[in-house]
C-alpha positions as a Markdown table, in Angstrom:
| # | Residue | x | y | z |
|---|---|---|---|---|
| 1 | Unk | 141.4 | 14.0 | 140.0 |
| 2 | Unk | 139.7 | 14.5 | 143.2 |
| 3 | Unk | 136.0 | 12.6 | 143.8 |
| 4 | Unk | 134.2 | 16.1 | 143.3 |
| 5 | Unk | 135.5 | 16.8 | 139.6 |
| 6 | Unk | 135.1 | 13.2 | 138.4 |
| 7 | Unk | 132.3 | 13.3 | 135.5 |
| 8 | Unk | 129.1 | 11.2 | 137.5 |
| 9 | Unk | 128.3 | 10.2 | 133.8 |
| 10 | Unk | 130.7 | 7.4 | 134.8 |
| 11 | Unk | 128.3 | 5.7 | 136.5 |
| 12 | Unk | 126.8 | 5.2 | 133.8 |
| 13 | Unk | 129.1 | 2.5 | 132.5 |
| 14 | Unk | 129.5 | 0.9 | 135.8 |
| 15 | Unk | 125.6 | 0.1 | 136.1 |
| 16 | Unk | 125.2 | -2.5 | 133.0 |
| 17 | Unk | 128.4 | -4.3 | 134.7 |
| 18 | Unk | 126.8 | -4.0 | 138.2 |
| 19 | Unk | 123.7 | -5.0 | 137.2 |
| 20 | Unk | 125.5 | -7.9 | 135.3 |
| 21 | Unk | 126.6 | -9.3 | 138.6 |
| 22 | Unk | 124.0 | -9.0 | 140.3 |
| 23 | Unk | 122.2 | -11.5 | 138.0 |
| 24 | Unk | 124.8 | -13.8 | 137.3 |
| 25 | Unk | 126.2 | -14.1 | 140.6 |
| 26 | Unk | 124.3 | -12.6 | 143.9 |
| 27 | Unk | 120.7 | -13.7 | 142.2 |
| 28 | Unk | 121.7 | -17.0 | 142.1 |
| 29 | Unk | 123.0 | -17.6 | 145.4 |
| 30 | Unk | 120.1 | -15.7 | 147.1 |
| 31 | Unk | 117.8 | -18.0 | 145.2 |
| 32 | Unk | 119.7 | -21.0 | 146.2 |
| 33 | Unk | 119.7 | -20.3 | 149.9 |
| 34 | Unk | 115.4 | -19.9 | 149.3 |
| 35 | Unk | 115.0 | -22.6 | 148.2 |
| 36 | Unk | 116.9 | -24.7 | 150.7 |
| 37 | Unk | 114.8 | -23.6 | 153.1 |
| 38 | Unk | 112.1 | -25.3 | 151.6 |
| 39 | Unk | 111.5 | -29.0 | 151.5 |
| 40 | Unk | 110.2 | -29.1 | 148.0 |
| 41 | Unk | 110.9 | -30.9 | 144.6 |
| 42 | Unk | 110.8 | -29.5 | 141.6 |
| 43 | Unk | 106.9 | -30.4 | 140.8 |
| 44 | Unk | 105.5 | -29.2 | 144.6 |
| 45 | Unk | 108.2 | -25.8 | 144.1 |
| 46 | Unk | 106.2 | -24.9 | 141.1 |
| 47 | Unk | 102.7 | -25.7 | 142.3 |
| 48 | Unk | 103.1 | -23.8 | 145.4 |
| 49 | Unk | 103.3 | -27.0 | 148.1 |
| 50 | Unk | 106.8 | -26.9 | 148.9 |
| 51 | Unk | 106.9 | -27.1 | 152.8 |
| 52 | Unk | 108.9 | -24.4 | 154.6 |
| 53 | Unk | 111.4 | -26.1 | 156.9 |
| 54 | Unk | 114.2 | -23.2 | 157.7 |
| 55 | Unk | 117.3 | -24.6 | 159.0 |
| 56 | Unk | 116.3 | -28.5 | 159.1 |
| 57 | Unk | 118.2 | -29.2 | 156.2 |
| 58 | Unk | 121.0 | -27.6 | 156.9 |
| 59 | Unk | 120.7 | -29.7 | 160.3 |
| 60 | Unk | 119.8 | -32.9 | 158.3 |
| 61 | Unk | 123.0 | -32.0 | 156.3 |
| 62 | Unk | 125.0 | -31.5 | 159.2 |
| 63 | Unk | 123.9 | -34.9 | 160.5 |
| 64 | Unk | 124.6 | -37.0 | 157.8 |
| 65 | Unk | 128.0 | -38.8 | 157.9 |
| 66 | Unk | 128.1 | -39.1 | 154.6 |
| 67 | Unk | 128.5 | -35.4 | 153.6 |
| 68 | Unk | 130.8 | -35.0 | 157.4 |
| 69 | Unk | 133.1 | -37.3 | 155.2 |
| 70 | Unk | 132.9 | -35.4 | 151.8 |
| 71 | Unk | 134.0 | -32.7 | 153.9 |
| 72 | Unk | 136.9 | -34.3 | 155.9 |
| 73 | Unk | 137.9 | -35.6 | 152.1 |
| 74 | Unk | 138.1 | -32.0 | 150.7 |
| 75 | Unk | 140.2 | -31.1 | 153.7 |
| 76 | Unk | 142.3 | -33.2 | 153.1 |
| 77 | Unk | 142.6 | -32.8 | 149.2 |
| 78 | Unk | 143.4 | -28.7 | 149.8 |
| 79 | Unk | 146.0 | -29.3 | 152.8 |
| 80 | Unk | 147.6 | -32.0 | 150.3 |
| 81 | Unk | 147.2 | -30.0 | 147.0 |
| 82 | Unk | 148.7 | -27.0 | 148.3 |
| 83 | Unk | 152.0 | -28.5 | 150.6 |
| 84 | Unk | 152.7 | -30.6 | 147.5 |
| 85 | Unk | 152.3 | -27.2 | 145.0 |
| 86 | Unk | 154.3 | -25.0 | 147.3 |
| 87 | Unk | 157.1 | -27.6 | 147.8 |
| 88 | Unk | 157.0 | -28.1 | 143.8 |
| 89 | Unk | 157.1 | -24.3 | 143.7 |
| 90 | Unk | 160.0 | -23.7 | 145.9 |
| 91 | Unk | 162.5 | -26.4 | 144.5 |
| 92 | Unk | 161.8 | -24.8 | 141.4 |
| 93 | Unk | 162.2 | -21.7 | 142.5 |
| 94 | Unk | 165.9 | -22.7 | 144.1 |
| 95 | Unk | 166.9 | -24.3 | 140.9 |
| 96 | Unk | 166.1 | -21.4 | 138.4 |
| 97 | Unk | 167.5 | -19.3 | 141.3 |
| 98 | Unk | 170.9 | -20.6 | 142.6 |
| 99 | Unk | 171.7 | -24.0 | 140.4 |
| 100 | Unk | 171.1 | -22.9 | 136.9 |
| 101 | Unk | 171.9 | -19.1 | 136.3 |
| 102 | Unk | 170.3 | -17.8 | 133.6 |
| 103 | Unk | 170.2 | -14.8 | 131.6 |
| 104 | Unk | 167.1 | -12.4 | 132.4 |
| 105 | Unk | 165.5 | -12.8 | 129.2 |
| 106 | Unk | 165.6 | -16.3 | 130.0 |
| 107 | Unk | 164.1 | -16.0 | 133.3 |
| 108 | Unk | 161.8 | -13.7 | 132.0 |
| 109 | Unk | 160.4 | -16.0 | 129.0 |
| 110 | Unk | 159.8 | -18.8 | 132.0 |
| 111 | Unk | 157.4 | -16.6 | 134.5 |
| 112 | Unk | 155.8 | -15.0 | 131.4 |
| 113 | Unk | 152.8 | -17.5 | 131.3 |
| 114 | Unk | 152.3 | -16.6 | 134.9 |
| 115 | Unk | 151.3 | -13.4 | 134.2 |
| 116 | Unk | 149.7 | -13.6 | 130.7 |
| 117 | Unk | 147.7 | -16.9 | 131.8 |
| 118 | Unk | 144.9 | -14.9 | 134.0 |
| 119 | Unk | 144.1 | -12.5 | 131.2 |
């Protein structure tokens, strides 16, 4: 069906999910990022004495060796997670393969969660 003879009253049921999104997930993170350009606690945000500072926390942040080493940490967490999942993966993936023939139902039953899991 080409885009010209598509009914527009579709929209209509994309809006309440759009509009969903928007305030579960953009709002939120735009909010976020206003307010950490303010150096403000929760009683001077709501009074209306929060101090705008822009970027200095984010410089602050970037300063602090602390969080420099929260971040090396993480690094080093996903390069570790994800050799040691794909490595898992693989051996697996030669022993269902080559080592242990199987019948296809078999094989089929064993990658099922895979697919069944995100839904």
């Amino acid at each position: 069906m080409s885009t010209s003879q598509r009914p527009r009253h579709l929209w209509a049921f994309l809006g309440p999910a759009g509009l969903m999104l928007v305030a579960i997930l953009v709002f939120p993170i735009l909010y976020s990022f206003v307010l950490s350009l303010f150096d403000a606690d929760g009683a001077s945000w709501f009074s209306g004495t929060a101090e705008f500072v822009g970027i200095a926390n984010y410089i602050k942040l970037l300063g602090d060796q602390s969080f420099l080493d929260s971040i090396w940490l993480l690094l080093v967490y996903i390069v570790t997670t994800t050799t040691v999942e794909l490595a898992l993966a693989l051996v697996l993936a030669i022993v269902i393969a080559e080592i242990l023939p199987m019948p296809a139902w078999l094989r089929t039953l064993l990658i099922l969660p895979m697919f069944v899991l995100p839904l």
